[in-house]
Biotite code that builds the C-alpha atoms (Angstrom):
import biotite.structure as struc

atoms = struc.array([
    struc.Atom([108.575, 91.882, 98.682], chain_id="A", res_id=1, res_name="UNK", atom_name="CA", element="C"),
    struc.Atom([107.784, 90.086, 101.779], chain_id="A", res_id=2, res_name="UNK", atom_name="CA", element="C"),
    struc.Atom([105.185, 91.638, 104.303], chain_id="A", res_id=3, res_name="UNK", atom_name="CA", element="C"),
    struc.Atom([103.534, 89.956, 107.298], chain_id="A", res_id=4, res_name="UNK", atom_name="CA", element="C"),
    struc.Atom([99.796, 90.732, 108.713], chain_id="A", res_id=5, res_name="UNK", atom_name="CA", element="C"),
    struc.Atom([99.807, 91.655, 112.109], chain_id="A", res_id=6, res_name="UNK", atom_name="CA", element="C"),
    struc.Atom([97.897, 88.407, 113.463], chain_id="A", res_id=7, res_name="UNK", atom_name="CA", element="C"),
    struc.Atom([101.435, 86.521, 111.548], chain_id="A", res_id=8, res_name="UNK", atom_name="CA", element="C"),
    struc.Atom([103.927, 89.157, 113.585], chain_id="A", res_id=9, res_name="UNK", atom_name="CA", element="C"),
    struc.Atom([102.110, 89.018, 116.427], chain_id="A", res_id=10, res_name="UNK", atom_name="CA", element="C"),
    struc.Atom([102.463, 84.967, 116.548], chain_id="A", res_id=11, res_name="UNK", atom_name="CA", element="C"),
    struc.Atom([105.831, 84.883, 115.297], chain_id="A", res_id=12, res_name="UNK", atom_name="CA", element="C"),
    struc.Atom([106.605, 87.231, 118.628], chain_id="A", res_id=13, res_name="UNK", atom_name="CA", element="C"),
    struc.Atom([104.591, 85.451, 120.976], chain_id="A", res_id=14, res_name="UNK", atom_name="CA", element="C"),
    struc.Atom([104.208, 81.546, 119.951], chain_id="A", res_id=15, res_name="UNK", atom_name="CA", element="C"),
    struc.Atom([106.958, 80.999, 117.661], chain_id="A", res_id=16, res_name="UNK", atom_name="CA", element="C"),
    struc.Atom([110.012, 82.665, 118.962], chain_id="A", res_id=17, res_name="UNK", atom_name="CA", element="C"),
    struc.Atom([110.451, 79.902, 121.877], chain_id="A", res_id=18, res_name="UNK", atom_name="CA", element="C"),
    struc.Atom([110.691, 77.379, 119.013], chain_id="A", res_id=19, res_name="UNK", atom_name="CA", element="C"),
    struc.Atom([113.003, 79.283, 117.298], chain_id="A", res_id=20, res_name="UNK", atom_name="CA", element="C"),
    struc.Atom([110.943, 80.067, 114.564], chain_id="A", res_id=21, res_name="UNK", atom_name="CA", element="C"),
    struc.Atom([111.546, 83.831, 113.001], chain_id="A", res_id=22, res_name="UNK", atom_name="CA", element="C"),
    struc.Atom([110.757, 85.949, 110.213], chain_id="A", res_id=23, res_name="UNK", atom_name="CA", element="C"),
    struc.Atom([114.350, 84.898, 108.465], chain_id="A", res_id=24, res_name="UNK", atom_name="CA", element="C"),
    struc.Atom([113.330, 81.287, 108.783], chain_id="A", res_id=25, res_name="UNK", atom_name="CA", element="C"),
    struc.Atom([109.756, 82.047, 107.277], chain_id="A", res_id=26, res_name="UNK", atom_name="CA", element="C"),
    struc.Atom([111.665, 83.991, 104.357], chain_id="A", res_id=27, res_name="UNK", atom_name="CA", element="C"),
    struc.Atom([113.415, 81.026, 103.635], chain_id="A", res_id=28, res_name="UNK", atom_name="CA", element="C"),
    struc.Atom([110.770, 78.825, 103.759], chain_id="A", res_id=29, res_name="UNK", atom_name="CA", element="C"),
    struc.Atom([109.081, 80.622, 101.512], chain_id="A", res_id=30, res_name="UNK", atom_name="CA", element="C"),
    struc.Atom([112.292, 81.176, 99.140], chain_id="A", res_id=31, res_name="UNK", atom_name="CA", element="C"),
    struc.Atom([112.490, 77.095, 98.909], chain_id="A", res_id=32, res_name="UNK", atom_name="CA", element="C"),
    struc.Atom([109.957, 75.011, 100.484], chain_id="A", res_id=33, res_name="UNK", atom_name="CA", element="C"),
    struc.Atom([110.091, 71.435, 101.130], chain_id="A", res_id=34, res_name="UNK", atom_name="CA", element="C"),
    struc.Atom([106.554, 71.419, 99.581], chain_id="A", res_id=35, res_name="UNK", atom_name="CA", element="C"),
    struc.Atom([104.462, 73.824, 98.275], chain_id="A", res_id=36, res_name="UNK", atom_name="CA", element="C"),
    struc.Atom([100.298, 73.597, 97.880], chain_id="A", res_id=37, res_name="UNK", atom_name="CA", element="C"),
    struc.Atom([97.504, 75.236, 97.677], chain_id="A", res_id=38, res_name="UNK", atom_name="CA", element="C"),
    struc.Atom([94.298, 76.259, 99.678], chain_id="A", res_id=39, res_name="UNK", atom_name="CA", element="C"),
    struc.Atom([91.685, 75.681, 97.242], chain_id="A", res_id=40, res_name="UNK", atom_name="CA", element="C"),
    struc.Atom([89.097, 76.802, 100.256], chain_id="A", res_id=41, res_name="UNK", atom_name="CA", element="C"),
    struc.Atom([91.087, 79.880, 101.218], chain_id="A", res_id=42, res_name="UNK", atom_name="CA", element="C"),
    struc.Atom([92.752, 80.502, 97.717], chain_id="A", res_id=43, res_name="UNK", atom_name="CA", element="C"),
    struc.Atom([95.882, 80.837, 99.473], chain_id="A", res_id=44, res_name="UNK", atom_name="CA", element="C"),
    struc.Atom([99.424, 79.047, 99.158], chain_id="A", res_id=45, res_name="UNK", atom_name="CA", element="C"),
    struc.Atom([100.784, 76.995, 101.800], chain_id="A", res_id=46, res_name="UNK", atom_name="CA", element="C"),
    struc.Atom([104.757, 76.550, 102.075], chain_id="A", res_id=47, res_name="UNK", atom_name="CA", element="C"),
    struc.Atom([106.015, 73.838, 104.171], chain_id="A", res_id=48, res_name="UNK", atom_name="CA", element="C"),
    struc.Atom([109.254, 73.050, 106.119], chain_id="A", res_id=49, res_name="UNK", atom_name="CA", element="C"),
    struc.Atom([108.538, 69.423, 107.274], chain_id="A", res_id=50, res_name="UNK", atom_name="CA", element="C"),
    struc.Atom([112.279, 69.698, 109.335], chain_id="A", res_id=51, res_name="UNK", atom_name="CA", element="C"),
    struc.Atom([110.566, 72.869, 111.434], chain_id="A", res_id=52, res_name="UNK", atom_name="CA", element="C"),
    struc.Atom([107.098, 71.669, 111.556], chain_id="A", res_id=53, res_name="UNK", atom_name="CA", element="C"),
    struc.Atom([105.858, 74.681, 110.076], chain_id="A", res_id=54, res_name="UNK", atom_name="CA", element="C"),
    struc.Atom([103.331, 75.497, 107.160], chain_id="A", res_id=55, res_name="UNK", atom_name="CA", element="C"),
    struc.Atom([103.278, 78.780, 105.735], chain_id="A", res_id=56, res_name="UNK", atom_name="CA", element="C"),
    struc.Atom([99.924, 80.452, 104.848], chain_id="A", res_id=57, res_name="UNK", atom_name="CA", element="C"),
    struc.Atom([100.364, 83.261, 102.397], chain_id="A", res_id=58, res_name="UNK", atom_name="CA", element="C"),
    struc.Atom([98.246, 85.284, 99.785], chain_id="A", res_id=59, res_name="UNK", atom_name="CA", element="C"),
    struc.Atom([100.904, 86.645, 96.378], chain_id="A", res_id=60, res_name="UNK", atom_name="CA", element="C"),
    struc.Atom([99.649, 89.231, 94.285], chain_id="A", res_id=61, res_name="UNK", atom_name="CA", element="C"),
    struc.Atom([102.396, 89.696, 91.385], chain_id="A", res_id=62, res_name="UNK", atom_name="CA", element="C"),
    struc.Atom([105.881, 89.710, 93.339], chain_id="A", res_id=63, res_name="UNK", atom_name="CA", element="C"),
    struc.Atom([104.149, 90.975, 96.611], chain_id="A", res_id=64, res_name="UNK", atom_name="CA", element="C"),
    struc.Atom([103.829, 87.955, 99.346], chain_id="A", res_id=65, res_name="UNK", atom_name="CA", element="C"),
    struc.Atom([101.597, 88.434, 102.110], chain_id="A", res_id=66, res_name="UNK", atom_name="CA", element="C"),
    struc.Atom([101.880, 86.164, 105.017], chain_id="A", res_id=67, res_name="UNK", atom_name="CA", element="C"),
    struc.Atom([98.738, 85.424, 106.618], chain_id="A", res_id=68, res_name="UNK", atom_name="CA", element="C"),
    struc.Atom([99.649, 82.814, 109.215], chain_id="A", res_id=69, res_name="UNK", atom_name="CA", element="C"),
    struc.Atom([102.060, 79.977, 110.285], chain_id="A", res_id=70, res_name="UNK", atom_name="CA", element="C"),
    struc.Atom([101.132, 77.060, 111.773], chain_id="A", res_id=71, res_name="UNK", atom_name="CA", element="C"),
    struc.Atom([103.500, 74.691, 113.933], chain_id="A", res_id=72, res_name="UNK", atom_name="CA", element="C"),
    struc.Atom([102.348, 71.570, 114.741], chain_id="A", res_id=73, res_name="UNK", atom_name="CA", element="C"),
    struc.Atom([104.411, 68.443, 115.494], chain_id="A", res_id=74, res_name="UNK", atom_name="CA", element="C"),
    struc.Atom([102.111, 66.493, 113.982], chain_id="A", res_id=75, res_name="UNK", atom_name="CA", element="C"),
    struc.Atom([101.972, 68.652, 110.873], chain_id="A", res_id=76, res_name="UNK", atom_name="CA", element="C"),
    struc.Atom([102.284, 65.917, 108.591], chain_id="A", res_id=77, res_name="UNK", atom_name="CA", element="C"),
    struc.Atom([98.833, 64.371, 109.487], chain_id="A", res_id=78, res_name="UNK", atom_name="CA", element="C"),
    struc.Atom([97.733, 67.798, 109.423], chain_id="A", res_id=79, res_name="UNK", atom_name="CA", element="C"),
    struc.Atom([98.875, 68.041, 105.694], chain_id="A", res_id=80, res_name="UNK", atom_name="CA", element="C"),
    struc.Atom([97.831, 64.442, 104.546], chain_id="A", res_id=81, res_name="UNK", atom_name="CA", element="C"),
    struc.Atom([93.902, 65.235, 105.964], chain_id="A", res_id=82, res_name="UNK", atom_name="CA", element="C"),
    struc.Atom([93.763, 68.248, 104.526], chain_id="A", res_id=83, res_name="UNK", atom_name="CA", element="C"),
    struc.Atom([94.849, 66.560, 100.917], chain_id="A", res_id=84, res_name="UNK", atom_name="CA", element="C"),
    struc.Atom([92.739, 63.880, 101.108], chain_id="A", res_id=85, res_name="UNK", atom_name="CA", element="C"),
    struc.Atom([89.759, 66.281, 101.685], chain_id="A", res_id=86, res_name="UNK", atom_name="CA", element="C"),
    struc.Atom([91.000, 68.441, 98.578], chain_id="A", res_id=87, res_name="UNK", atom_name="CA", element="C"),
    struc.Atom([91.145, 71.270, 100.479], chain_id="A", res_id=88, res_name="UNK", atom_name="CA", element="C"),
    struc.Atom([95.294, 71.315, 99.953], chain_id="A", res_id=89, res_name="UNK", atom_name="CA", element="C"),
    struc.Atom([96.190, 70.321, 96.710], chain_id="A", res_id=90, res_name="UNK", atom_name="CA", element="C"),
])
């Protein structure tokens, strides 16, 4: 099961929609990732679509997924590579 916090609706209502980024999109993302890591800060899981430019933030608890956040950024991938070379995303 799938659920989204409110801060992740609200954003995918507000932000995201213009880009044409929605909640099917996210499900898929999640479903198969281009990527998937790991917030060892956060201990959360971080799904990326590098042809979006969106990482997924989410917290899973047996089958439950919780997403927390998305970010879009069109320069996600230098988002990605500093956060691995800190070790915060691994």
């Amino acid at each position: 099961m799938i659920t989204f916090t409110e801060h992740a609706k609200t954003k995918l209502l507000k932000e995201l929609k213009k880009l044409g980024i929605t909640k099917q999109l996210t499900t898929k993302t999640l479903k198969n990732p281009d990527e998937l890591l790991y917030d060892a800060l956060r201990e959360r899981y971080v799904a990326i679509n590098w042809n979006r430019n969106i990482a997924i933030i989410y917290e899973k608890t047996g089958n439950n997924i919780t997403v927390v956040t998305i970010i879009y950024s069109t320069e996600l991938k230098d988002t990605v590579n500093r956060r691995k070379r800190t070790g915060r995303w691994i």
